[in-house]
C-alpha positions as CSV (number, residue, x, y, z in Angstrom):
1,X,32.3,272.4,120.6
2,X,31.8,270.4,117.4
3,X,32.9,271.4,114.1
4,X,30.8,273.6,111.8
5,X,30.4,273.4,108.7
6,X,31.3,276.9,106.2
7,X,28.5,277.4,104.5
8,X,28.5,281.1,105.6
9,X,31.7,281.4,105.3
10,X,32.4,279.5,100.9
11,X,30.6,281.6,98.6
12,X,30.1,278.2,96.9
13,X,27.0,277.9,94.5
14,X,23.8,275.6,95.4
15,X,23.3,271.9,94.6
16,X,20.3,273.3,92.6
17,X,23.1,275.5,90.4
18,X,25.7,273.0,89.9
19,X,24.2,269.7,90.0
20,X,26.7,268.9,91.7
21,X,26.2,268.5,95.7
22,X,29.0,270.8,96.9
23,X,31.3,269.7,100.0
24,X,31.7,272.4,102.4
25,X,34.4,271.7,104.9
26,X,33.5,271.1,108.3
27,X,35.4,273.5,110.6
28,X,36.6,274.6,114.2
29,X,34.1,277.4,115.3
30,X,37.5,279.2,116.3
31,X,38.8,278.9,112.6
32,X,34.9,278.9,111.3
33,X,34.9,282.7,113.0
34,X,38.3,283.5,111.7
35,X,37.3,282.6,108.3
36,X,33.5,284.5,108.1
37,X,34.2,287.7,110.5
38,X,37.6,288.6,110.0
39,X,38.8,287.8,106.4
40,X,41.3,291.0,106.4
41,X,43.3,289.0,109.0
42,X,43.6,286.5,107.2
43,X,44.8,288.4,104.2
44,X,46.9,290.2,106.3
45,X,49.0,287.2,107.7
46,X,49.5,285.9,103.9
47,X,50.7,289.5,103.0
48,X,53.2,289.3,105.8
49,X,54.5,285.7,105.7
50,X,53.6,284.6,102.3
51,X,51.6,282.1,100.2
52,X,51.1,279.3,100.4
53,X,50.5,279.9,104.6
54,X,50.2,277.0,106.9
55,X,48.5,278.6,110.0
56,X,48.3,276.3,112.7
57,X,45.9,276.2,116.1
58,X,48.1,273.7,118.8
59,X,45.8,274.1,121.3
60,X,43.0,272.0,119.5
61,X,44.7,269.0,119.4
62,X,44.3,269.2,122.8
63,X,40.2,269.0,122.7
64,X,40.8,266.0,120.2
65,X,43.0,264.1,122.9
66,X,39.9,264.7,125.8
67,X,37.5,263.2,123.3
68,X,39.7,260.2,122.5
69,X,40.3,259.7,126.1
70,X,37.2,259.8,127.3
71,X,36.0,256.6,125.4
72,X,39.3,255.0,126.9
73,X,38.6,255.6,130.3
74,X,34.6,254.9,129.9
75,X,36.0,251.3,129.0
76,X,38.4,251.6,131.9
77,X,41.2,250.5,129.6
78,X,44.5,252.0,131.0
79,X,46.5,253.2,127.3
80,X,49.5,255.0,126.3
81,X,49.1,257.0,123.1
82,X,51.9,258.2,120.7
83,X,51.6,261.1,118.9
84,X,52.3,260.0,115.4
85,X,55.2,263.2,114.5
86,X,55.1,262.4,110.7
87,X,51.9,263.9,110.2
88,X,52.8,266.9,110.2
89,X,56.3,268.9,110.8
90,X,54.7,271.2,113.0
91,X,57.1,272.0,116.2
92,X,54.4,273.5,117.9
93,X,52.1,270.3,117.8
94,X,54.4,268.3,118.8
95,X,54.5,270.6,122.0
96,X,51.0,270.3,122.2
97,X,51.1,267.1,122.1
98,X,54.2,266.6,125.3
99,X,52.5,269.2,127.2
100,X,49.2,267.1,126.8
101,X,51.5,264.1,128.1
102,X,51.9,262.2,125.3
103,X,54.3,259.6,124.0
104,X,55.9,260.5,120.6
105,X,56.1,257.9,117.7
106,X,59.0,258.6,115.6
107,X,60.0,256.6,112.3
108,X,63.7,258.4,111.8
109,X,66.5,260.0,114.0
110,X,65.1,263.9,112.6
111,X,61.5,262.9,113.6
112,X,63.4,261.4,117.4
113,X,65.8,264.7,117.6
114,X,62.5,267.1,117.5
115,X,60.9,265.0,120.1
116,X,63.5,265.7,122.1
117,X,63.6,269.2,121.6
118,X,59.9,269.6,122.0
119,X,60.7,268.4,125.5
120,X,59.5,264.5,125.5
121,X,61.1,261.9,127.7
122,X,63.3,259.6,125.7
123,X,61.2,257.1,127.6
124,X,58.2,258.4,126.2
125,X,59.4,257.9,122.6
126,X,58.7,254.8,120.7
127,X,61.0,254.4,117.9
128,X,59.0,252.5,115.2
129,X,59.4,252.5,110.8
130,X,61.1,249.4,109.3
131,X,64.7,248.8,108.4
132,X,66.1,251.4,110.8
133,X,69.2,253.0,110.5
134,X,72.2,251.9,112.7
135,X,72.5,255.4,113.9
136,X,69.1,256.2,114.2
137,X,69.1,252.7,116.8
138,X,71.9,253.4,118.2
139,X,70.6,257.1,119.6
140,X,67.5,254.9,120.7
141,X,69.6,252.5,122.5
142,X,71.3,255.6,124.0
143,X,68.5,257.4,125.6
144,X,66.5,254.6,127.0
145,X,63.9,254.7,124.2
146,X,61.3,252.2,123.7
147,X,61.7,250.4,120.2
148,X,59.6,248.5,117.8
149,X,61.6,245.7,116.2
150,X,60.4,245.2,112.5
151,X,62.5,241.9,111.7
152,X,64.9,238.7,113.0
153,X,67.4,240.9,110.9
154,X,66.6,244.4,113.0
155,X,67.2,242.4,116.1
156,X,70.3,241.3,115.4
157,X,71.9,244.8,114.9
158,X,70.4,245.3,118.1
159,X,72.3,242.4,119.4
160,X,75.8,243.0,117.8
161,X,75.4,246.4,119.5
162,X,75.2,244.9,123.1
163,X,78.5,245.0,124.2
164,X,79.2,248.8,123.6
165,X,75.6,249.9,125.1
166,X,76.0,247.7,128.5
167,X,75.4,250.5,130.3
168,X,71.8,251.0,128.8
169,X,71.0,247.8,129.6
170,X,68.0,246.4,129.8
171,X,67.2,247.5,125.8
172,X,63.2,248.4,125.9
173,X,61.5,246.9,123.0
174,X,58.3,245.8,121.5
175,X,57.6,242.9,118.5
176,X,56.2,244.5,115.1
177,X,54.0,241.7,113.9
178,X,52.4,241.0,110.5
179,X,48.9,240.1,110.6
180,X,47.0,237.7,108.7
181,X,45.5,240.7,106.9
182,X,48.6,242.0,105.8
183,X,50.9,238.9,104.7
184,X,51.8,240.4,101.7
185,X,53.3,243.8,103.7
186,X,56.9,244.1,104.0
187,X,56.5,245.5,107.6
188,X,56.6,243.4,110.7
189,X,57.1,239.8,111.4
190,X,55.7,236.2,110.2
191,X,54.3,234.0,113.0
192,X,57.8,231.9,112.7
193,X,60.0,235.1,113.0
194,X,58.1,236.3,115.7
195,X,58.7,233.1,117.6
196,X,62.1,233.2,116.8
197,X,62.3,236.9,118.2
198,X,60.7,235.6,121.5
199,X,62.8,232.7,122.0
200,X,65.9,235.2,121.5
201,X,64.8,237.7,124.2
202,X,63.9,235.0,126.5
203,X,67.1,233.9,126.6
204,X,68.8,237.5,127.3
205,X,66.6,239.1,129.9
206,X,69.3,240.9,131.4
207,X,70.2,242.4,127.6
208,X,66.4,243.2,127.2
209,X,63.0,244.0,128.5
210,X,60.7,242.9,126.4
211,X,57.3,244.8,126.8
212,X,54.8,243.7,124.3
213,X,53.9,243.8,120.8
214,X,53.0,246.3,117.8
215,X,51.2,246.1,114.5
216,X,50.1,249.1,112.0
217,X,47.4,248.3,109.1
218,X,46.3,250.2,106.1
219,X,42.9,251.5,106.3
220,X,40.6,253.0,108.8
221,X,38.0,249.8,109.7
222,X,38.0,249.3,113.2
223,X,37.1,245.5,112.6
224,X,40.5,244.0,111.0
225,X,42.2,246.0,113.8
226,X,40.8,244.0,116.3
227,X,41.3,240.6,114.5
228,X,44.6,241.5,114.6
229,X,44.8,241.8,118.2
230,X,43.2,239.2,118.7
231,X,45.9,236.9,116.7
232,X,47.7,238.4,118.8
233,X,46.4,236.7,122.2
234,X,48.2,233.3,121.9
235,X,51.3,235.3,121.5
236,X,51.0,237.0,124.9
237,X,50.8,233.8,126.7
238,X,53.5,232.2,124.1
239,X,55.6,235.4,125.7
240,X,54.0,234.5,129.5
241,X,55.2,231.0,129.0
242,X,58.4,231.7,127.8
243,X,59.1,234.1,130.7
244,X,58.8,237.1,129.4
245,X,56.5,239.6,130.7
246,X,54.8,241.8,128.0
247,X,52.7,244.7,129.1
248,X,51.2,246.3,125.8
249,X,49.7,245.8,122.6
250,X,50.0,248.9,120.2
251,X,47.6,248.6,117.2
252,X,49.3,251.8,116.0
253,X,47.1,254.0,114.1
254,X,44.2,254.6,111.2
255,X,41.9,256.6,113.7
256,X,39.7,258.1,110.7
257,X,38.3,261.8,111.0
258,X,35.5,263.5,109.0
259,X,36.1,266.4,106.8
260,X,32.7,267.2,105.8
261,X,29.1,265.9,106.8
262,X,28.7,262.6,105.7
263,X,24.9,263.0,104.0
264,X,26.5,265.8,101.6
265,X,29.8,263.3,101.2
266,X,27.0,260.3,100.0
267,X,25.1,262.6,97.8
268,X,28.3,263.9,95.7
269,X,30.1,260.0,95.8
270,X,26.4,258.9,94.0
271,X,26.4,261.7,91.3
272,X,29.8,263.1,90.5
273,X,31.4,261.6,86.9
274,X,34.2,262.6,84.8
275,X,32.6,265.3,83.3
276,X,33.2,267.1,86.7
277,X,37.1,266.3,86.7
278,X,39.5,268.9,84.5
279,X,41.2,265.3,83.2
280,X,37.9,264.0,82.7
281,X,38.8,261.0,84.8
282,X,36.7,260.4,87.8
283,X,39.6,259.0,90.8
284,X,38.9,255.7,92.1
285,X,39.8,255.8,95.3
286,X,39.2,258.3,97.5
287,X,39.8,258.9,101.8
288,X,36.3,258.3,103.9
289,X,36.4,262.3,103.9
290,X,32.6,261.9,104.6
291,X,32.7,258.5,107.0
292,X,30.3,258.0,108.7
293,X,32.8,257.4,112.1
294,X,35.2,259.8,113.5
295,X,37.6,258.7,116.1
296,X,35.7,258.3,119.3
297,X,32.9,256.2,117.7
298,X,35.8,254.2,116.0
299,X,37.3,253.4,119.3
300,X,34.0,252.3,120.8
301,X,33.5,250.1,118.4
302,X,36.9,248.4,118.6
303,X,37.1,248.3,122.6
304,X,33.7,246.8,121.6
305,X,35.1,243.7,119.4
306,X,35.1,240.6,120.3
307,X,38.3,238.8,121.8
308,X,38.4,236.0,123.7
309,X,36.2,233.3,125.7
310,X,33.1,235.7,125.1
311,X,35.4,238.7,126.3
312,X,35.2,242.5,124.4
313,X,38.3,243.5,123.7
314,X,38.2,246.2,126.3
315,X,37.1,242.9,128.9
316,X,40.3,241.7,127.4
317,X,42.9,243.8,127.8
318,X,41.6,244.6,131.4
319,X,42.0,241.0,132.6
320,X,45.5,240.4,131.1
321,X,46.4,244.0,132.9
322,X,47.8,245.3,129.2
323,X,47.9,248.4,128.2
324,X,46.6,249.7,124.4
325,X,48.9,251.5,122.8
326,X,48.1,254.0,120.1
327,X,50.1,255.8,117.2
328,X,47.4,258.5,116.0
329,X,48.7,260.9,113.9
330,X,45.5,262.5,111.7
331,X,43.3,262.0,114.6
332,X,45.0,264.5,116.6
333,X,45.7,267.0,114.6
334,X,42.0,266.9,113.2
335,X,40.8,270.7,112.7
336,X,44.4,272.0,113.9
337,X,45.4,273.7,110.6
338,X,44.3,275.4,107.7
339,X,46.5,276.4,104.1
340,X,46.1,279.5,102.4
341,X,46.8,280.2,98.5
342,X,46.6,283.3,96.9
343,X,45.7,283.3,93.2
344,X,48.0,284.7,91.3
345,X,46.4,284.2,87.3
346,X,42.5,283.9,86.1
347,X,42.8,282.1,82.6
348,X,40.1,281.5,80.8
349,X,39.5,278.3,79.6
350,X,36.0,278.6,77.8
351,X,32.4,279.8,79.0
352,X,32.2,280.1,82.3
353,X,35.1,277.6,83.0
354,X,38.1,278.8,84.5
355,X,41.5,277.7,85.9
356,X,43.0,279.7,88.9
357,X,46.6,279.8,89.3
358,X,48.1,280.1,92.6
359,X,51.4,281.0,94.1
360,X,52.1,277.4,95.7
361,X,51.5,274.2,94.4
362,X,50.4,271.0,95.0
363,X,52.9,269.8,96.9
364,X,51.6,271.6,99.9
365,X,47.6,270.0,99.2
366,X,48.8,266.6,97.3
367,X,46.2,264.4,96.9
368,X,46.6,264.5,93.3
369,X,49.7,262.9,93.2
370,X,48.1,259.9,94.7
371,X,45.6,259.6,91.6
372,X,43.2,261.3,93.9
373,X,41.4,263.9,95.3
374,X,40.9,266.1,98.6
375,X,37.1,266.1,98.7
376,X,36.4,269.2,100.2
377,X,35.8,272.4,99.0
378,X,38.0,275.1,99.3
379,X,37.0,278.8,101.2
380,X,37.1,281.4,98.7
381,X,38.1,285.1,100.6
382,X,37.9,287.6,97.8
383,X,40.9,290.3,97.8
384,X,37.6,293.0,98.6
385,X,38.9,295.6,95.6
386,X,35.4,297.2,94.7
387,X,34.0,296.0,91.2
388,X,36.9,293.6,91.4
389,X,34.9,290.3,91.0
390,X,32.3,289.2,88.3
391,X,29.2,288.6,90.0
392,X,28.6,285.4,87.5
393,X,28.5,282.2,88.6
394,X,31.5,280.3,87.3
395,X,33.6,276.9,87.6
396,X,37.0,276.4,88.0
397,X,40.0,274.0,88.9
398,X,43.0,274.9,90.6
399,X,46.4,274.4,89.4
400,X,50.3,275.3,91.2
401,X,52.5,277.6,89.6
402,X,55.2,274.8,88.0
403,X,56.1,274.1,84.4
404,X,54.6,270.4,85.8
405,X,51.2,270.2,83.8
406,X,50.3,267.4,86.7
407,X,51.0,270.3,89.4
408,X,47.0,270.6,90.0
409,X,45.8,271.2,93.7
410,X,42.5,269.9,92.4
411,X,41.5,268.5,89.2
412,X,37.8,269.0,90.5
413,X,36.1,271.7,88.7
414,X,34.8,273.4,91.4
415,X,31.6,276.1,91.6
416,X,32.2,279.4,92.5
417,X,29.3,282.2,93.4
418,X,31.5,285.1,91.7
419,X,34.4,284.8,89.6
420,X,37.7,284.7,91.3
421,X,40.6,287.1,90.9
422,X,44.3,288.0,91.2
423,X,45.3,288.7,95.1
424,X,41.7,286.7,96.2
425,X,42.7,283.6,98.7
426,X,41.8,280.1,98.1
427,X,41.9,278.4,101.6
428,X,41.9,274.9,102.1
429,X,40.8,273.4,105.6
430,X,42.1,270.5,107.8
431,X,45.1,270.2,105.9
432,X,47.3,269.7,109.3
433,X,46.9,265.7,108.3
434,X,49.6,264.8,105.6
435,X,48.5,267.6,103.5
436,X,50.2,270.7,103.8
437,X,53.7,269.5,104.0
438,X,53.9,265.5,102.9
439,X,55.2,266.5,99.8
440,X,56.5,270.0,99.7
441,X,60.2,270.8,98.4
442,X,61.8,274.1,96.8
443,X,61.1,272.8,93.0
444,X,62.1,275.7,91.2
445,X,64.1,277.3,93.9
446,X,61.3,278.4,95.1
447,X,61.3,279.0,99.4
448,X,59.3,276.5,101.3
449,X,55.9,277.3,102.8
450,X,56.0,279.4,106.0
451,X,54.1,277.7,109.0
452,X,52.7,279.9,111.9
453,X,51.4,278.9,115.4
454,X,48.4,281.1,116.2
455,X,45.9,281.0,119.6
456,X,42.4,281.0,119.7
457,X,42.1,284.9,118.7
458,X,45.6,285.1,116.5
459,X,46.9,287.6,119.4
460,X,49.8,285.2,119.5
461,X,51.4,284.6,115.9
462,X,54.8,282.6,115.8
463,X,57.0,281.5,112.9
464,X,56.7,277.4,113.4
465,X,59.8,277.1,111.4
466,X,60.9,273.9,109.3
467,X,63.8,273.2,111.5
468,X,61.1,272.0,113.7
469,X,61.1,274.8,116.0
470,X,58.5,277.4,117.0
471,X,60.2,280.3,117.7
């Protein structure tokens, strides 16, 4: 089933009321019910496990890997994708994702060590992130993991540690490069270190086994994704040539996702202005939260692109017999998890305009401290104490409990149906993508947020712990 969007379920007021087209989040039907029919639980769950909650659904990560693989096997492109761990530090999703026979893409030895716990192969792990730690290459080297170089400099610590890792021999790795698009990056390789790379490994096959190459861009356009593979098509017969025998080409990740429908995303980028902003600064920059492409159309129109010699790039890759590897990391945990803050003050700030406290902050929802916003509106799930909320339309932003007057969850003035109150719930959806826990930390002592693993009808509830393990 498709996402829904929660109009029944966010008391927000009309585009006729506020002038302002409101952005309901689009939502799982599993967390859409949840949300409308059984509001108690919810309320319940914060009671026992506290606020801010990061519930999480693993099994729908699963429905977002059949519809990403069914564009890659109607191209008939064979692919290996990585399950991007630093999205989120979820244990149970990264079980999802092992069960679901994924690879694991992990930037750091902590993200590497959970991988393993959570049961993936160390040859199913690619160990990718620039300037590496020794130790961190070392346990790569160890195991048998696959690894992305970044640099002439990150080979070489792979080199000087040949003679003490004989017995892993041959060392699996991949070639980061640095696309045209990016030459101002400090990730991956020039086209003259690259070279230099492949002339190395060519000469020490027995030390290495060289399987392809790897890039990661900024952004979510399909289109300078595929130029950059296709840059990198000499290079695969430079490799050929020299005797090496690469069999992928990752284009790592930037699968985009939709947060709410895209016609009510147009409408409030065309009106909204400062006025509408606490600061009274309108962001500049903002995520496609309303795109008009979600991750299976964005893969059809890359396997779509044009390569070589009148070839797609799915044609392509098919020919060559390469594999496309993939890091997605939003992508697949699109829909899996939703944060809950309760409100904790109402403070008045003139007519009708309010700011709501809550008992959190906005480390756990931070797109403010990237000068921007998460364009969606929150679910309001009033406390349900009889009387208990005015019945007037009101606005309000909503702010974390620090002495940090830039600790603001949303600097949005949002419109509400009723006027909030102590003990109601503001819930945020789709958070599972760099949201919830990118930022979080124990400012003010303060414990960090619990994370729970729930089925499909919350008869299952377990603590996914920050050690990375859901017990």
């Amino acid at each position: 089933m498709q996402p829904t969007t929660a109009n029944a379920a966010s008391p927000l007021m009309s585009d006729t009321e506020t002038k302002v087209p409101a952005l309901p989040p689009l939502l799982d039907p599993t967390i859409a019910t949840l949300l409308e029919h059984s509001p108690g639980r919810v309320m319940e769950l914060v009671e026992q496990f506290g606020s801010p909650l990061n519930i999480v659904w693993p099994h729908i990560l699963h429905k977002n890997l059949h519809a990403m693989r069914s564009v890659l096997q109607a191209h008939g492109v064979e692919h290996q994708i990585f399950y991007a761990i630093k999205v989120n530090k979820s244990q149970s999703l990264v079980h999802a994702a092992v069960d679901a026979g994924l690879g694991v893409d992990a930037s750091s030895l902590y993200e590497f060590r959970d991988a393993l716990r959570a049961g993936a192969k160390p040859e199913q792990i690619c160990g990718t992130g620039p300037a590496k730690p020794d130790a961190f290459i070392a346990d790569l080297v160890s195991r048998g993991a696959l690894i992305s170089i970044d640099s002439v400099e990150e080979l070489a610590v792979l080199e000087s540690l040949l003679s003490d890792y004989r017995d892993n021999w041959p060392i699996r790795v991949t070639l980061r490069y640095r696309p045209s698009a990016s030459l101002q990056s400090r990730f991956g390789m020039t086209a003259n270190d690259l070279e230099h790379c492949l002339r190395k490994l060519s000469t020490q096959k027995a030390a290495f086994q060289f399987e392809g190459f790897h890039f990661h861009l900024g952004g979510y356009r399909p289109a300078p994704r595929a130029e950059a593979l296709c840059e990198l098509v000499d290079w695969v017969d430079t490799a050929r040539a020299l005797g090496l025998s690469p069999r992928m080409v990752d284009i790592g990740g930037g699968i985009p996702i939709r947060y709410v429908e895209s016609d009510s995303y147009d409408a409030f980028i065309a009106s909204h202005h400062d006025g509408h902003y606490r600061n009274a600064t309108t962001p500049t920059s903002f995520y496609p939260y309303g795109g008009r492409m979600d991750a299976q159309k964005w893969l059809s129109l890359f396997l779509a692109s044009p390569c070589r010699d009148g070839q797609n790039i799915a044609d392509y890759l098919k020919q060559e017999n390469l594999v496309l590897g993939l890091e997605p990391g939003r992508s697949l945990v699109d829909q899996t998890a939703v944060t809950a803050f309760r409100i904790t003050r109402v403070k008045a700030l003139g007519e009708n305009d309010y700011v709501l406290f809550v008992e959190g902050s906005s480390f756990s929802a931070c797109e403010t401290w990237f000068n921007s916003e998460f364009l969606q509106d929150p679910i309001h799930l009033p406390c349900g104490l009889a009387g208990a909320n005015d019945d007037k339309p009101c606005r309000a932003y909503i702010a974390g409990h620090s002495c940090l007057d830039e600790d603001v969850i949303t600097n949005r003035f949002l419109p509400f149906q009723s006027r909030p109150q102590t003990g109601d719930l503001i819930v945020y959806a789709n958070t599972a993508g760099y949201q919830m826990d990118l930022l979080e930390n124990e400012f003010h002592r303060v414990p960090m947020p619990n994370r729970i693993a729930v089925n499909s009808d919350l008869t299952t509830v377990v603590l996914d712990d920050l050690s990375g393990e859901a017990e």
